[in-house]
PASEBA-1860 file (N, C-alpha, C; in nm, 3 decimals):
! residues 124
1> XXXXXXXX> -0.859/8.528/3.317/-0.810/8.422/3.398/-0.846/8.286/3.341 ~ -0.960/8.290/3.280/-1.022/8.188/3.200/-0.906/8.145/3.081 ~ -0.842/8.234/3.043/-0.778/8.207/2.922/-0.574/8.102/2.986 ~ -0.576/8.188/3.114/-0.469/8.099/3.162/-0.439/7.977/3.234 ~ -0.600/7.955/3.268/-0.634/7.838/3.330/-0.642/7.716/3.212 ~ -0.716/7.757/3.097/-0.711/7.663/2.980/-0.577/7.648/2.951 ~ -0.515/7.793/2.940/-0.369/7.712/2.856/-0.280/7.668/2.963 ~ -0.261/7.682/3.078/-0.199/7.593/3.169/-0.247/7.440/3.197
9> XXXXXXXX> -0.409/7.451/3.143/-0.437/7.260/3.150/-0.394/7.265/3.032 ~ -0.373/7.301/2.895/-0.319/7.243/2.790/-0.194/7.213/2.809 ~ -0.100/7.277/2.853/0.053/7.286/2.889/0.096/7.163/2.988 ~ -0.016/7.148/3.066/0.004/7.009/3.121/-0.021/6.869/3.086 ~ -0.128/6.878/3.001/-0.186/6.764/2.919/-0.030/6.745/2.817 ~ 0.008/6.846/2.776/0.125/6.828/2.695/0.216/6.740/2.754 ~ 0.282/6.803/2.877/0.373/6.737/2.932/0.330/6.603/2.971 ~ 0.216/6.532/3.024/0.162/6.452/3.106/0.193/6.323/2.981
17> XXXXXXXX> 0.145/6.367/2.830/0.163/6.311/2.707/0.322/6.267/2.666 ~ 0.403/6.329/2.668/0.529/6.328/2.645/0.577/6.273/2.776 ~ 0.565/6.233/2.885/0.578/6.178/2.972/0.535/6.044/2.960 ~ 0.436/6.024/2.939/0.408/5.866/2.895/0.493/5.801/2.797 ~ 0.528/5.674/2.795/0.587/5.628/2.659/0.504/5.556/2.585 ~ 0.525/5.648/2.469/0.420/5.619/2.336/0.478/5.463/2.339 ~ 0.318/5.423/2.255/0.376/5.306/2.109/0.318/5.384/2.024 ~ 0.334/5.346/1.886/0.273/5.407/1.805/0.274/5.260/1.746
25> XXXXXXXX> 0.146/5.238/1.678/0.090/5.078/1.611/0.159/5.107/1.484 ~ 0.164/5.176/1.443/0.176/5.142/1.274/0.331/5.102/1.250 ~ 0.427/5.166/1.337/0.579/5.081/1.320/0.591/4.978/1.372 ~ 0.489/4.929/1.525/0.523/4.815/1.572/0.485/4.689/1.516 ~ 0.607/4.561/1.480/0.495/4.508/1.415/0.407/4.455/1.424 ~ 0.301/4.377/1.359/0.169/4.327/1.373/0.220/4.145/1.365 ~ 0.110/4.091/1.415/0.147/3.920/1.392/0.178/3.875/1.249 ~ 0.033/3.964/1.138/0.049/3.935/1.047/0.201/3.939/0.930
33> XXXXXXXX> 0.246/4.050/0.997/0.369/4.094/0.933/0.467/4.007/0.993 ~ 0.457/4.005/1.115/0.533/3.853/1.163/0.591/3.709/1.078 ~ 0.462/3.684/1.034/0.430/3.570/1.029/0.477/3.606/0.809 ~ 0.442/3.754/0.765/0.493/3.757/0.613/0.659/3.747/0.630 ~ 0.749/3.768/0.726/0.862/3.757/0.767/0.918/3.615/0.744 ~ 0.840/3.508/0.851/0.887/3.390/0.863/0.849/3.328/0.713 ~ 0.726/3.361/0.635/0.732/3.292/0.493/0.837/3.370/0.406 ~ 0.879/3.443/0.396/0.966/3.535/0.293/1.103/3.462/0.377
41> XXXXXXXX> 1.146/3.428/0.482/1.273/3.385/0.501/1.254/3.232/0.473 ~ 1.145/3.147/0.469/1.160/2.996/0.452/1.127/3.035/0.293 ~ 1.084/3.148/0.234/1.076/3.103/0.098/1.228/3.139/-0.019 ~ 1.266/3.249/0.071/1.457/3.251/0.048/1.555/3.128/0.064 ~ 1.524/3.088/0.162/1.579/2.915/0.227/1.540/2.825/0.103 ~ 1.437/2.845/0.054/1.398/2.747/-0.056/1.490/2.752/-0.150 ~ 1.423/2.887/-0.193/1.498/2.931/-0.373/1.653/2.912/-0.348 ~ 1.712/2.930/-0.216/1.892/2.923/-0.225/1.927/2.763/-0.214
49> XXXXXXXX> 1.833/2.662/-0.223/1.895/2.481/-0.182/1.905/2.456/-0.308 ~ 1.992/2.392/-0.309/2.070/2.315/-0.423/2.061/2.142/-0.381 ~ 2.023/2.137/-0.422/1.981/1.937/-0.430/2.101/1.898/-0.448 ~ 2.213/1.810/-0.412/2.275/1.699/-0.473/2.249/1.641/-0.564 ~ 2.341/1.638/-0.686/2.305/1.582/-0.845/2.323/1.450/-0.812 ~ 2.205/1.347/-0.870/2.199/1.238/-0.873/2.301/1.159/-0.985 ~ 2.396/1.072/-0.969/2.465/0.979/-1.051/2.412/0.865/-1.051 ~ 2.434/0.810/-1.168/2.420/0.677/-1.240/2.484/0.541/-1.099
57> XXXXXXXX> 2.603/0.607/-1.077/2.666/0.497/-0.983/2.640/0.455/-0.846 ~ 2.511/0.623/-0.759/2.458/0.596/-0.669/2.374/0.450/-0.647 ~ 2.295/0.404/-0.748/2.217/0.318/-0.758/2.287/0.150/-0.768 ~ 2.433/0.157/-0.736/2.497/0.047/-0.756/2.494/-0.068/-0.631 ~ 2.518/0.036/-0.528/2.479/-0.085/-0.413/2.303/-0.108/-0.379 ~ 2.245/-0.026/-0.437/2.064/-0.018/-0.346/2.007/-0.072/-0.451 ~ 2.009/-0.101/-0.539/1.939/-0.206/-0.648/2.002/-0.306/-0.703 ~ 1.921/-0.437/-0.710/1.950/-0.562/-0.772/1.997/-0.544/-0.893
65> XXXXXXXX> 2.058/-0.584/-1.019/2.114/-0.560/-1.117/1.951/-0.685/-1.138 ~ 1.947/-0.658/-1.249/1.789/-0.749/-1.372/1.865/-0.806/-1.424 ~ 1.849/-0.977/-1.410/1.899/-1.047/-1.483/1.746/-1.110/-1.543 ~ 1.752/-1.163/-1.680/1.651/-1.222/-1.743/1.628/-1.378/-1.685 ~ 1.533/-1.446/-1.670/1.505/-1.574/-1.628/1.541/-1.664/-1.772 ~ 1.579/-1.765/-1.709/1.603/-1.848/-1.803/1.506/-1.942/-1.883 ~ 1.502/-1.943/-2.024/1.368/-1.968/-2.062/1.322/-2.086/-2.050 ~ 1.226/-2.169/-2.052/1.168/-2.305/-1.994/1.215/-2.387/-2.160
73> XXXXXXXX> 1.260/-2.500/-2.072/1.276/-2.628/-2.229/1.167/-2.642/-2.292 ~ 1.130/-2.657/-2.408/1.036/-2.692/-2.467/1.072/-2.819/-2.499 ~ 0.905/-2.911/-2.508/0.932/-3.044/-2.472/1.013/-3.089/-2.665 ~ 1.028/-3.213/-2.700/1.060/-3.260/-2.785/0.985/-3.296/-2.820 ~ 0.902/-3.314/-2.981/0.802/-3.365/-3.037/0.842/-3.532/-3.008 ~ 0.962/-3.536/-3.088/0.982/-3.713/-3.104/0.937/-3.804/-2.960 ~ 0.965/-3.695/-2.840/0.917/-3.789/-2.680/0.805/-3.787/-2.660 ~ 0.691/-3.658/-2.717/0.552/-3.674/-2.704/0.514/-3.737/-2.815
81> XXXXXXXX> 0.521/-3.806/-2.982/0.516/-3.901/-3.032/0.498/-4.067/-2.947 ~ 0.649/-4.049/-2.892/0.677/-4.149/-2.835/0.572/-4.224/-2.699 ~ 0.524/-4.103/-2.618/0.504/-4.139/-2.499/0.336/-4.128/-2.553 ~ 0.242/-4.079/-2.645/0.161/-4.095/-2.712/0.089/-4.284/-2.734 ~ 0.267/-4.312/-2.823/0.195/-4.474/-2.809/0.224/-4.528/-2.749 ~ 0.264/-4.500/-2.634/0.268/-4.594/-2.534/0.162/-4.531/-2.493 ~ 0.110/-4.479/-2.458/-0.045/-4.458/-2.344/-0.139/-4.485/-2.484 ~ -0.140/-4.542/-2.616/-0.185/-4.613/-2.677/-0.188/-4.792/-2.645
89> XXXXXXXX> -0.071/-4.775/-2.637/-0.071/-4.916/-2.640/-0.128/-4.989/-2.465 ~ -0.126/-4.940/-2.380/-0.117/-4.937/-2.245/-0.281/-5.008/-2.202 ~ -0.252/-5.152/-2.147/-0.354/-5.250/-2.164/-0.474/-5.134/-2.026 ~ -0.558/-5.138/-2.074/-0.738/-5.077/-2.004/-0.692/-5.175/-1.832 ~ -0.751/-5.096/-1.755/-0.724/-5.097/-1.587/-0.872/-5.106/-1.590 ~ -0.923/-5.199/-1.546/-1.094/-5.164/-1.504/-1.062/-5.242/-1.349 ~ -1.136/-5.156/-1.235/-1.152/-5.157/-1.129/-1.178/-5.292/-1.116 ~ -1.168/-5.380/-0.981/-1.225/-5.520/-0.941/-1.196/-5.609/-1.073
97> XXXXXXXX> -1.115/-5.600/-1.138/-1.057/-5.694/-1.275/-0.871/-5.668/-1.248 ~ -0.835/-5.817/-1.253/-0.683/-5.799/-1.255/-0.668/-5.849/-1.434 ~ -0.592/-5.832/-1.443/-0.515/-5.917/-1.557/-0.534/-6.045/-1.586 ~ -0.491/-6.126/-1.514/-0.535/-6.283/-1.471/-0.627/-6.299/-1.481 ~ -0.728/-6.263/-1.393/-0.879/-6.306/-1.418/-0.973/-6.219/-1.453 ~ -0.936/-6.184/-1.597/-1.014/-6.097/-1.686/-1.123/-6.212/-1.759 ~ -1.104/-6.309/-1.780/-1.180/-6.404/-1.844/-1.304/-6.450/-1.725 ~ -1.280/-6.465/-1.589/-1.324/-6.549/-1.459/-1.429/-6.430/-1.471
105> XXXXXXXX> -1.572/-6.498/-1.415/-1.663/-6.365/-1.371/-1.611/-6.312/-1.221 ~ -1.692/-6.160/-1.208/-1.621/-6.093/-1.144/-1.702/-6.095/-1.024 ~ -1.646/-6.099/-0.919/-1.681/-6.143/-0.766/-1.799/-6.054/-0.743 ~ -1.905/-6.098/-0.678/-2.038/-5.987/-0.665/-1.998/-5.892/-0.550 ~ -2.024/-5.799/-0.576/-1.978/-5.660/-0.491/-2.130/-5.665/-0.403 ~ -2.106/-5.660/-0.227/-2.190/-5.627/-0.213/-2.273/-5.527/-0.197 ~ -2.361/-5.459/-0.174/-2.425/-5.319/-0.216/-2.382/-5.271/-0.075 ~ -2.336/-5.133/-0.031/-2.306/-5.146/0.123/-2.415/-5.018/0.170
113> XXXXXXXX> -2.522/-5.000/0.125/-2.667/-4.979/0.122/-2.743/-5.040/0.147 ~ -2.753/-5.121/0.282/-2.884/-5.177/0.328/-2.965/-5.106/0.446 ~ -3.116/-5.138/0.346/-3.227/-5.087/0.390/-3.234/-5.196/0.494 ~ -3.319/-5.154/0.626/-3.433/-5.248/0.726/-3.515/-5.208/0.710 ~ -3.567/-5.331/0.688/-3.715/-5.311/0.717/-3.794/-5.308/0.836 ~ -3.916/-5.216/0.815/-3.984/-5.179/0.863/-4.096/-5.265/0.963 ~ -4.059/-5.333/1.094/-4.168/-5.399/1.188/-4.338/-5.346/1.108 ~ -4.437/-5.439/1.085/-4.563/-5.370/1.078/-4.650/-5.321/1.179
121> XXXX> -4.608/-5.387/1.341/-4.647/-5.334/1.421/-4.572/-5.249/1.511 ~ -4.495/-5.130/1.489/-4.445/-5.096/1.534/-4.455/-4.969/1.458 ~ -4.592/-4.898/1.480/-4.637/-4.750/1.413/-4.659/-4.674/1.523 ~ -4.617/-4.526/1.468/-4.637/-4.439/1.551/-4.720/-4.411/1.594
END
């Protein structure tokens, strides 16, 4: 009796099993495999883009065309000769002296540095 009692709980454990609905882990997938999915389809997406070929004529309205500056005059020797003797010849400017009365002595400047003196009774 021992022997039909075991195999009738086995016979039920069977059914009780097959009654449940399996998963089984190893087909379902995992995050990781997930996630090797989404890089293997963005890395297909990659390798299939084709860039737009860049032309020469794109760059016609979005950049200034380089024009060279125009180069600076260089002066003329004969005008720096020229303008030479004249700031040769060009009569001396000394302060408080005109022209006119370069000969006349020259008016006494007064010093605009004055000391007072010191009261003697009036110490600290």
């Amino acid at each position: 009796m021992l022997s039909r009692t075991s195999s009738a709980r086995q016979a039920v454990a069977a059914v009780a099993r097959l009654a449940r609905p399996q998963m089984r882990t190893f087909i379902a997938p995992t995050v990781s495999r997930r996630a090797d999915f989404v890089q293997e389809l963005y890395l297909k997406e990659l390798k299939a883009y084709k860039p737009t070929p860049i032309k020469e004529s794109d760059a016609v309205g979005q950049v200034a065309t380089f024009n060279l500056p125009k180069p600076p005059k260089s002066p003329e020797e004969a005008d720096l000769a020229s303008s030479l003797k004249e700031y040769e010849n060009m009569a001396v400017e000394v302060e408080g002296q005109e022209g006119a009365d370069a000969a006349a002595p020259a008016a006494v400047v007064e010093d605009w540095l004055v000391e007072e003196e010191e009261e003697e009774g009036a110490h600290h």
